[in-house]
C-alpha positions as a Markdown table, in Angstrom:
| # | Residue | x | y | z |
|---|---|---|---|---|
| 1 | Unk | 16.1 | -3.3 | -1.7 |
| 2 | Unk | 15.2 | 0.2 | -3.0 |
| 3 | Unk | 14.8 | 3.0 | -1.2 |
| 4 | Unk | 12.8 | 5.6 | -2.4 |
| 5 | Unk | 10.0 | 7.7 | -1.0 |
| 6 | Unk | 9.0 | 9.0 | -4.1 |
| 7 | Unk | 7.8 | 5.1 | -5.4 |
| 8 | Unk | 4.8 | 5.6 | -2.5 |
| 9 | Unk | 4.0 | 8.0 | 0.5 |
| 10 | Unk | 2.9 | 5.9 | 3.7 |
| 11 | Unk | 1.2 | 8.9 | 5.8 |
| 12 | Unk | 2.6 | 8.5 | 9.7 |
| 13 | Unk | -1.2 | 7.6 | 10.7 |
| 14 | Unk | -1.0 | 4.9 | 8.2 |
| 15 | Unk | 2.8 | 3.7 | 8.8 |
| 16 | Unk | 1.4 | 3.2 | 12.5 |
| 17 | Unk | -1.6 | 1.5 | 11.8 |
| 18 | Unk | 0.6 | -0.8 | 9.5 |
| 19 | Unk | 3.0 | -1.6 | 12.6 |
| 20 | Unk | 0.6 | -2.0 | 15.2 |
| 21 | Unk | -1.4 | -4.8 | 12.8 |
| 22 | Unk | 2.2 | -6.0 | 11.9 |
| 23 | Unk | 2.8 | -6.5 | 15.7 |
| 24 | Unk | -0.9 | -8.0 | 16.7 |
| 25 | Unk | -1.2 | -10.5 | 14.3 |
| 26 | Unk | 2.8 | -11.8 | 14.4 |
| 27 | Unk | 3.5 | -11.1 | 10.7 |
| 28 | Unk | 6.7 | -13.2 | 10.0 |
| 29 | Unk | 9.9 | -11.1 | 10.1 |
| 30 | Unk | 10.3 | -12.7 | 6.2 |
| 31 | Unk | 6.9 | -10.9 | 5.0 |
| 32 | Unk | 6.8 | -7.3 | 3.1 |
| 33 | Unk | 3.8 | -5.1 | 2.9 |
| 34 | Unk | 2.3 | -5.5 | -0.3 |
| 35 | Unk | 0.9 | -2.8 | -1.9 |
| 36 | Unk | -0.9 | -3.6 | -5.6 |
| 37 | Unk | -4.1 | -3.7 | -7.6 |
| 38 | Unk | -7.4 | -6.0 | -7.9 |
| 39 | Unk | -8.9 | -6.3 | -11.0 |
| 40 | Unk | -11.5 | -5.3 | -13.3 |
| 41 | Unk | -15.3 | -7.1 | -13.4 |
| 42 | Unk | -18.2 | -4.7 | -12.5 |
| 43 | Unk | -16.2 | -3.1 | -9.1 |
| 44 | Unk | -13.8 | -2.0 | -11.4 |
| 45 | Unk | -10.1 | -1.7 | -10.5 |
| 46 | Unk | -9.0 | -1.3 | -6.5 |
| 47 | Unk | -6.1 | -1.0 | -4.3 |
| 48 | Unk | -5.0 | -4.2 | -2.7 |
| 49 | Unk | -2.6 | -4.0 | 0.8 |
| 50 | Unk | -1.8 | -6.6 | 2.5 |
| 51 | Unk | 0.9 | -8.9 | 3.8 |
| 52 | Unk | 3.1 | -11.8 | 1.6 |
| 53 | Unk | 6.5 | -13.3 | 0.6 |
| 54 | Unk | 8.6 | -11.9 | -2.4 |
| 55 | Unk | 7.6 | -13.0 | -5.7 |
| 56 | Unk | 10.0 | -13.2 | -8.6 |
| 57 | Unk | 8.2 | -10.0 | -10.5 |
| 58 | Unk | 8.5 | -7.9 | -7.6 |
| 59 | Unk | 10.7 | -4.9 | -6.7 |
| 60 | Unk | 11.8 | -4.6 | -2.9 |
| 61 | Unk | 11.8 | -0.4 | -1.3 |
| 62 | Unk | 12.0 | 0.1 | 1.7 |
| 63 | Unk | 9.9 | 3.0 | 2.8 |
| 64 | Unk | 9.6 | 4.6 | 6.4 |
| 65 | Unk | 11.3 | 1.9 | 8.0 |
| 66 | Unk | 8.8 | -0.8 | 6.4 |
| 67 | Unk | 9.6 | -3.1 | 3.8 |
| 68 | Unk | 6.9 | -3.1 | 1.0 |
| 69 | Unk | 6.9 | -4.9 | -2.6 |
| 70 | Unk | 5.2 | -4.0 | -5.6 |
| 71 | Unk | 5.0 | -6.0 | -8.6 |
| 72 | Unk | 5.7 | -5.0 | -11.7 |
| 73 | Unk | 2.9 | -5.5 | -13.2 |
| 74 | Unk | 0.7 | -3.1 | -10.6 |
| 75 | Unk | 3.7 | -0.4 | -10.2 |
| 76 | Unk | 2.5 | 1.8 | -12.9 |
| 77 | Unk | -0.3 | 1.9 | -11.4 |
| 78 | Unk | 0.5 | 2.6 | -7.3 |
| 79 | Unk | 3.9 | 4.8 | -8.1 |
| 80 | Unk | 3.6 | 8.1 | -6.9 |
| 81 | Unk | 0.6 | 6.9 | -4.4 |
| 82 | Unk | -0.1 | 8.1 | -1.0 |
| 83 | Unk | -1.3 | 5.5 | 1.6 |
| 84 | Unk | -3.2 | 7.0 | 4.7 |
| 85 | Unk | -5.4 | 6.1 | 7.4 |
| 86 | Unk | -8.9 | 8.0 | 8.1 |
| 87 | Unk | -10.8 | 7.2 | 11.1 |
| 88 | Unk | -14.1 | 9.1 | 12.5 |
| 89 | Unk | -17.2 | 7.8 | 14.6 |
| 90 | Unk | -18.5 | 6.0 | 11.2 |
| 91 | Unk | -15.8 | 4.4 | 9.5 |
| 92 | Unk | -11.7 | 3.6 | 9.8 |
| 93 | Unk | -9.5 | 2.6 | 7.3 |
| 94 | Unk | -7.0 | 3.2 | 4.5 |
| 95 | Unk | -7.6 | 5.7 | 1.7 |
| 96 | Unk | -5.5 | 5.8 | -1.1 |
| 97 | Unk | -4.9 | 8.5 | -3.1 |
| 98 | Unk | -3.4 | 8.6 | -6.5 |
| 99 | Unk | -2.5 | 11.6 | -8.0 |
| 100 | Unk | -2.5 | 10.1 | -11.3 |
| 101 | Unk | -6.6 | 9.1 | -11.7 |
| 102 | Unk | -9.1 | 12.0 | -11.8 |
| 103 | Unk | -11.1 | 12.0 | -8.8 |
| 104 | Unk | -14.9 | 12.8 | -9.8 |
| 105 | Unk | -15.9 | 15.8 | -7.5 |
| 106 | Unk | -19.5 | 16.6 | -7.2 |
């Protein structure tokens, strides 16, 4: 297994969020965080995150004490991506933020 930071930043708000789930819902010890992408079709592309086995195109890091795979495939796309939680009184969840996209800013 890899370790490397600099593959993907997990913000500490996230990196708890991740454990807390992680602990609530019993992910299997055997399990990595998956980080990767969803595909085309009229949404266009998205961030996936979630939890899985190793697949054979994948590469292991570990980062901030988690274990997360990325395959091949998706890591030109999520390398270099930060991973953070936002919560206020309307909405919680993960942003991800990719300094590699041009973000459209009105």
């Amino acid at each position: 297994m890899l370790n490397s930071p600099k593959v993907l930043k997990i913000t500490k708000k996230a990196s708890k969020v991740i454990h807390d789930v992680m602990l609530t819902q019993e992910v299997p010890g055997n399990y990595f965080l998956r980080v990767g992408m969803r595909g085309g079709g009229c949404g266009g592309m998205g961030y996936v995150l979630g939890f899985d086995k190793v697949r054979d195109n994948d590469i292991r890091y570990e980062i901030d004490g988690l274990a997360v795979v990325i395959d091949r495939a998706h890591s030109m796309y999520v390398l270099g991506m930060e991973i953070d939680w936002h919560e206020d009184e309307h909405q919680k969840g993960f942003v991800f933020n990719n300094p590699h996209i041009m973000q459209d800013h009105k």
